[in-house]
C-alpha positions as CSV (number, residue, x, y, z in Angstrom):
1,X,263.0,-23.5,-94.8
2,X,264.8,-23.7,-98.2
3,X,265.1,-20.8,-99.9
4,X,266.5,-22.5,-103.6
5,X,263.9,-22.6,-106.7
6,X,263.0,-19.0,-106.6
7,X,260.7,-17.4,-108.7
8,X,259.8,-14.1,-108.4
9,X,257.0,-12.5,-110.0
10,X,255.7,-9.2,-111.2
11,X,252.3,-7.6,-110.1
12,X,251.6,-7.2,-113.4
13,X,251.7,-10.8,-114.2
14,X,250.0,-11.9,-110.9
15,X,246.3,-12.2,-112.1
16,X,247.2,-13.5,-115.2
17,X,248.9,-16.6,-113.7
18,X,246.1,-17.3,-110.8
19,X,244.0,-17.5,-113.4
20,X,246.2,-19.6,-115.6
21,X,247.2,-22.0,-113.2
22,X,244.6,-22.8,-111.0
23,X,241.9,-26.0,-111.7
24,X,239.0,-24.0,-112.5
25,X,237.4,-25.9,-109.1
26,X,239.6,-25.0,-107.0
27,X,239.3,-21.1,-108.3
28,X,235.7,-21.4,-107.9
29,X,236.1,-22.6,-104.2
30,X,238.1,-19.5,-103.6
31,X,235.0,-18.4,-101.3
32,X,235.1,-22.0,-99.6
33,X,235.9,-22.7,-96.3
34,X,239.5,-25.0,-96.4
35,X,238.2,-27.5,-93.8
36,X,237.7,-31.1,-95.4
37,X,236.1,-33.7,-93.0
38,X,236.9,-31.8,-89.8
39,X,240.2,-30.9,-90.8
40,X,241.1,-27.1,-91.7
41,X,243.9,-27.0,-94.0
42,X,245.9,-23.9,-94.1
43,X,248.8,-22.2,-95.6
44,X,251.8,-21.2,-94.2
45,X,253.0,-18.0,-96.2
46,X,256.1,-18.8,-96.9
47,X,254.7,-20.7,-99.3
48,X,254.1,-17.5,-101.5
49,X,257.9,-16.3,-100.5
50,X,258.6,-15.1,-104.4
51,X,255.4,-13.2,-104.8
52,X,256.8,-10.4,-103.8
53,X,253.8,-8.1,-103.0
54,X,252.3,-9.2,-99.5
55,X,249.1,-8.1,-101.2
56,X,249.1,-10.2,-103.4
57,X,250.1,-13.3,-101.3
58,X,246.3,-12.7,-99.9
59,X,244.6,-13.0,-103.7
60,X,246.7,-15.8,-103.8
61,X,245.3,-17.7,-100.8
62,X,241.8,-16.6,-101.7
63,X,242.0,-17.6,-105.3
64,X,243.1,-21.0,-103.8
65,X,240.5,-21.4,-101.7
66,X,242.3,-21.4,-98.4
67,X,240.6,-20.2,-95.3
68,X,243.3,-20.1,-92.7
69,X,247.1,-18.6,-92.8
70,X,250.1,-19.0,-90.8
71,X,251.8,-15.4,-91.4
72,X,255.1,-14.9,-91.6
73,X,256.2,-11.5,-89.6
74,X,257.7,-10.1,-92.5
75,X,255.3,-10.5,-94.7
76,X,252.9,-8.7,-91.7
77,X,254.9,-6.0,-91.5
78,X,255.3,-5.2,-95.1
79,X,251.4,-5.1,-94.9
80,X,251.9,-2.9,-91.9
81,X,254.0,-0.5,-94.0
82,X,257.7,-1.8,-92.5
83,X,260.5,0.2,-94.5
84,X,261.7,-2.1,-97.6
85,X,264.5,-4.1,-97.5
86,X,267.2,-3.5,-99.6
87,X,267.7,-5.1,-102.9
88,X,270.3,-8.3,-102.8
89,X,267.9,-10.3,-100.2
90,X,269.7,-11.8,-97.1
91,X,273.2,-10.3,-97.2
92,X,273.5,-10.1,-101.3
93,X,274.8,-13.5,-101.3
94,X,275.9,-14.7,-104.8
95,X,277.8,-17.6,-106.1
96,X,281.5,-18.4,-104.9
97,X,283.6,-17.5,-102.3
98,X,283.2,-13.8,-100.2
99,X,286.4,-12.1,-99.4
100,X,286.8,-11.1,-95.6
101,X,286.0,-7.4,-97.0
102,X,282.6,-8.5,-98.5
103,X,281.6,-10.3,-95.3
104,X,281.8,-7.1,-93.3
105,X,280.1,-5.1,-95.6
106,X,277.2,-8.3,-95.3
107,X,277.4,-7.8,-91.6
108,X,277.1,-4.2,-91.5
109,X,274.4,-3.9,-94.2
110,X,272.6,-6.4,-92.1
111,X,272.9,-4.6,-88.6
112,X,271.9,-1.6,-90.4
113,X,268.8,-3.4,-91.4
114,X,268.1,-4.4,-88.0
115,X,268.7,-1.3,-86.4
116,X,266.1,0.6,-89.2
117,X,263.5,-2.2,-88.5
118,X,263.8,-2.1,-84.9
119,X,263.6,1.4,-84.4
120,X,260.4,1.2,-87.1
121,X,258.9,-1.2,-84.9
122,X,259.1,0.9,-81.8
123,X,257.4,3.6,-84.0
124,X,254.3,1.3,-85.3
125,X,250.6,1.1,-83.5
126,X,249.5,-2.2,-82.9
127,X,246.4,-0.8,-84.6
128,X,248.3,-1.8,-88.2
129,X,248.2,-5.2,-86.9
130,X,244.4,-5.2,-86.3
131,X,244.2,-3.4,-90.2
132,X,246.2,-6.8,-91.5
133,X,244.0,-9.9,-90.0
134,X,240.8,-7.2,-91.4
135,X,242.7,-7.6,-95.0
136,X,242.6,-11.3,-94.6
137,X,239.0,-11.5,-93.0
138,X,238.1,-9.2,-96.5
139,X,239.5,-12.4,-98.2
140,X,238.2,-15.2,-96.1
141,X,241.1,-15.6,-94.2
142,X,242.0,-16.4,-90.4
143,X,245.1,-15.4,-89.5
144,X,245.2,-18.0,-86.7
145,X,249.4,-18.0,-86.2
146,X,252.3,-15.6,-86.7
147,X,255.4,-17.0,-87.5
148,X,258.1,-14.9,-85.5
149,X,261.4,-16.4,-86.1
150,X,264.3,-16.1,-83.3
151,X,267.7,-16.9,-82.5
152,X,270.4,-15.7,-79.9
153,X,270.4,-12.3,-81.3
154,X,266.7,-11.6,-80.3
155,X,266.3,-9.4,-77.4
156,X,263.8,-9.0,-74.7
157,X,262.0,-6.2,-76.4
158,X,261.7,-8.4,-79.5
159,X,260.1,-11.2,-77.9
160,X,257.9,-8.8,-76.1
161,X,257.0,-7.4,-79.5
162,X,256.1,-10.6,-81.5
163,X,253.7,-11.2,-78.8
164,X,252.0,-7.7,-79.1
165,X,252.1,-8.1,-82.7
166,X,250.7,-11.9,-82.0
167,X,247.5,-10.6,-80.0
168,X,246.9,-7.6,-82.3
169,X,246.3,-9.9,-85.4
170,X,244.3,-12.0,-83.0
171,X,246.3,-15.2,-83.7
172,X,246.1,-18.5,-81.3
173,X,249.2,-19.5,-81.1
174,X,252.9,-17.7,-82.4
175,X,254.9,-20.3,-84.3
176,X,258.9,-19.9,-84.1
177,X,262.0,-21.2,-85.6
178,X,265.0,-21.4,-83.0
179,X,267.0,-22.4,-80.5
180,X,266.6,-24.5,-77.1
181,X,268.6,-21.6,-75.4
182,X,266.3,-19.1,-77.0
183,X,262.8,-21.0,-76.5
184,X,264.0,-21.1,-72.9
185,X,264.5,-16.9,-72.8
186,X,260.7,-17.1,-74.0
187,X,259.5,-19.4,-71.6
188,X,258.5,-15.8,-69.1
189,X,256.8,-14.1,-72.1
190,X,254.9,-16.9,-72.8
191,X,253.6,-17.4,-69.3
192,X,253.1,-13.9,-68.9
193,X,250.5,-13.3,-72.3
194,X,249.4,-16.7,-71.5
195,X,250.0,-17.6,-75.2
196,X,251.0,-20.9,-76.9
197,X,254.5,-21.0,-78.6
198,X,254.7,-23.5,-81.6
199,X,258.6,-24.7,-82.0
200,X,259.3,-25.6,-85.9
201,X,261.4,-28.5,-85.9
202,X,264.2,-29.0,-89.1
203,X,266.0,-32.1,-89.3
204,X,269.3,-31.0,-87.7
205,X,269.5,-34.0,-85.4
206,X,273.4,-33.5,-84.6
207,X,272.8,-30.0,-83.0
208,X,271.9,-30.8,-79.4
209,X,270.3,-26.7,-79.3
210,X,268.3,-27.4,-82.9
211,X,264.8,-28.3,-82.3
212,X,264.5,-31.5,-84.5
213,X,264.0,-34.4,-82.2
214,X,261.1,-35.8,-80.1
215,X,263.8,-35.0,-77.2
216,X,264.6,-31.1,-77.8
217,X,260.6,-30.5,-78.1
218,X,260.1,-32.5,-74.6
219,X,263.0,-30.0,-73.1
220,X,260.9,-27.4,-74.8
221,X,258.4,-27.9,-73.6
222,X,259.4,-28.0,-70.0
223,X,259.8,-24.8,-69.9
224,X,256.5,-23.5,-69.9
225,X,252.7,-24.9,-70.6
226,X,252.7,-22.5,-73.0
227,X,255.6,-24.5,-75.1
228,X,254.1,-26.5,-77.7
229,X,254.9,-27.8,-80.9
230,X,255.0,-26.7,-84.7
231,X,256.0,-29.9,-85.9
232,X,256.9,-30.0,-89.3
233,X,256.5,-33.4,-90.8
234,X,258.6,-33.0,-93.4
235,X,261.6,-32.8,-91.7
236,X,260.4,-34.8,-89.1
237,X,260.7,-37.9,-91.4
238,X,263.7,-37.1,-93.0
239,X,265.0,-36.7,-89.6
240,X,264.0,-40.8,-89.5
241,X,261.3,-39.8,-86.9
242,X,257.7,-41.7,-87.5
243,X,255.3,-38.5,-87.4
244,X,252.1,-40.9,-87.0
245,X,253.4,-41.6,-83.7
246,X,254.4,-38.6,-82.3
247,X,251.0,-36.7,-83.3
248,X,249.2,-39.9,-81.4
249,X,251.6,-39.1,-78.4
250,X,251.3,-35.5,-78.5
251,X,248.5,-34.0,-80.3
252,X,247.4,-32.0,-77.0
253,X,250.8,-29.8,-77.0
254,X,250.8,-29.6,-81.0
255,X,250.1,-26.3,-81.9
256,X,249.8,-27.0,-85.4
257,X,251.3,-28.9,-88.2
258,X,253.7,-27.6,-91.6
259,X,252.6,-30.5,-94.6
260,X,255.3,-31.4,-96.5
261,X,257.3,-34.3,-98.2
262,X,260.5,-35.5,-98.5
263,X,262.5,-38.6,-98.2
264,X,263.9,-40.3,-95.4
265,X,267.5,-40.0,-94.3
266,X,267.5,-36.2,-94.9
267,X,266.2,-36.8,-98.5
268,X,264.8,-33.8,-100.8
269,X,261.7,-31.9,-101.1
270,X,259.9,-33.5,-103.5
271,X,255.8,-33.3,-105.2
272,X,253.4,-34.7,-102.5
273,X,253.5,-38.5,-103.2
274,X,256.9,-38.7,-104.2
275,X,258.6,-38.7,-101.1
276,X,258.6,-40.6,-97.8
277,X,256.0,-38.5,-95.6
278,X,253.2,-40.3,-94.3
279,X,250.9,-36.9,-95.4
280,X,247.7,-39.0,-96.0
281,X,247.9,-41.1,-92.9
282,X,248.5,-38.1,-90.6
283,X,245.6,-36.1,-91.7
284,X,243.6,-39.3,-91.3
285,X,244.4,-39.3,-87.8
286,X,243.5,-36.0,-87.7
287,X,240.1,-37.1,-89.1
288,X,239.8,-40.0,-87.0
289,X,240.6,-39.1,-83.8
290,X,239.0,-35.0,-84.5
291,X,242.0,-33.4,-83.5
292,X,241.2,-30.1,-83.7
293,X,245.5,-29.3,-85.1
294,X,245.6,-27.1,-88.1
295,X,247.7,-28.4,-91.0
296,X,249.7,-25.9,-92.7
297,X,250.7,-26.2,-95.9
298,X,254.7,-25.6,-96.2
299,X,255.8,-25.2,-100.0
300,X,259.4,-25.8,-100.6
301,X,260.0,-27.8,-103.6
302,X,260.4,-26.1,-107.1
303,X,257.4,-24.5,-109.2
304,X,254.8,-22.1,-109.4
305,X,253.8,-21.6,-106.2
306,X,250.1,-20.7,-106.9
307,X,249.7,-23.7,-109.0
308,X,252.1,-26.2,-106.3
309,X,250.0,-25.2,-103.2
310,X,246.3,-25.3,-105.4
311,X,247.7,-29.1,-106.2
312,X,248.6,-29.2,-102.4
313,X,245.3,-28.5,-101.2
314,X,243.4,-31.0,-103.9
315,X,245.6,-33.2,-102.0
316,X,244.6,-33.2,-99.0
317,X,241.3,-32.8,-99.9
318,X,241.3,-36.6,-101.7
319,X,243.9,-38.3,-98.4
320,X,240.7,-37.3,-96.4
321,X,237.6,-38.6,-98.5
């Protein structure tokens, strides 16, 4: 996921731009159901990363018209009431070099963010959980995955957690960006809550623990009938990988899919069309052969989000007349 292009918004200003920037059909189909011709197009909410009110991440959806999320954990929790994080985002990173000194202070001021979140989360009721999907069901909204990202630093009692969190905002399937090493530490938890795992694939094809070719979701996979995939098209074709082919291959172990374009050859994120992501032709397979795989919308190239993902779902809607 590319965090560049950001654009963060006031709540103030919120309403004012749905209104603004949305096709005045697609605001009306804001109490629609997002499934066109058999396939249900959803959102992942990253997409909505600079709103900066989880709230309002759900107007957003609804004023789209979308009918089915992919939720990121943090953006649960904030809903949850999870302690804010500080200002400066992910270590206060700004331009140029960091001195050794500055590192430290980023690695401390991020431990201490991990210790305050994960002594919150042994504090919450699950019950918040079941209070978030009911503010998405208030807007027409499944919240059919959580997105619980991982790497080598996620302990036993955080995978454990994800999957409490998972079952208490009654999602399908958790989705997961990571590692090999880590999906295989997983693998128990998985079998145990008898719960599908979605790995995200990126197109990091020269790091063998990366999830990013057919081969790394196959050793996946392995591990557990649980294992699936989240497979990111995206970065599945800039990876040089034909998605078309895969999906035909795999679509029983495909958990669901992130829609977006870029070029081959690790190209850019680009506007839908512009790029080299056969978009159209997977969700025509979809249609075809009734694949019941949600198709997440993944927003990373720059704009207004509202409007971007609105154009997103038009989209979609015309590759599947």
């Amino acid at each position: 996921m590319d965090t560049s292009e950001r654009i963060l918004y006031s709540r103030r200003d919120f309403g004012t731009m749905v209104l603004a920037g949305l096709p005045l059909s697609l605001a009306m189909a804001a109490r629609g159901n997002s499934t066109f011709h058999g396939v249900l197009i959803g959102a992942q909410t990253y997409s909505f990363r600079t709103i900066p009110d989880a709230e309002d991440i759900i107007k957003a959806m609804q004023q789209i018209g979308l009918s089915e999320a992919e939720l990121m954990s943090n953006h649960a929790e904030a809903l949850a009431g999870a302690p804010a994080a500080p200002p400066g985002g992910r270590g206060g990173r700004g331009r140029g070099e960091t001195t050794p000194e500055q590192q430290a202070e980023i690695r401390q001021a991020q431990q201490a963010r991990t210790d305050e979140m994960r002594k919150w989360r042994q504090s919450i009721s699950m019950d918040k959980y079941k209070d978030v999907r009911k503010k998405f069901a208030a807007a027409g909204v499944d919240v059919r995955f959580l997105c619980y990202n991982m790497n080598q630093n996620t302990t036993d009692d955080d995978i454990e957690y994800a999957f409490q969190m998972a079952k208490a905002l009654g999602a399908h399937a958790i989705t997961t960006s990571t590692q090999l090493t880590v999906a295989k530490k997983v693998a128990p938890f998985a079998d145990k809550h008898k719960m599908m795992v979605g790995y995200h694939g990126h197109s990091n094809v020269k790091d063998p623990n990366e999830f990013a070719t057919p081969e790394s979701f196959a050793t996946a996979m392995s591990y557990s009938k649980y294992h699936g995939v989240n497979l990111d098209i995206g970065h599945f074709t800039a990876a040089n990988f034909d998605a078309v082919a895969y999906v035909k291959e795999h679509h029983d172990r495909i958990t669901n899919l992130h829609l977006k374009d870029r070029k081959k050859d690790q190209g850019d994120n680009v506007p839908w069309g512009q790029g080299d992501t056969p978009i159209k032709e997977v969700l025509q397979l979809l249609k075809r052969n009734r694949y019941k795989i949600p198709a997440n919308i993944e927003f990373e190239y720059a704009g207004d989000p509202i409007v971007e993902v609105a154009k997103c779902v038009e989209y979609c809607k015309q590759a599947l007349a």
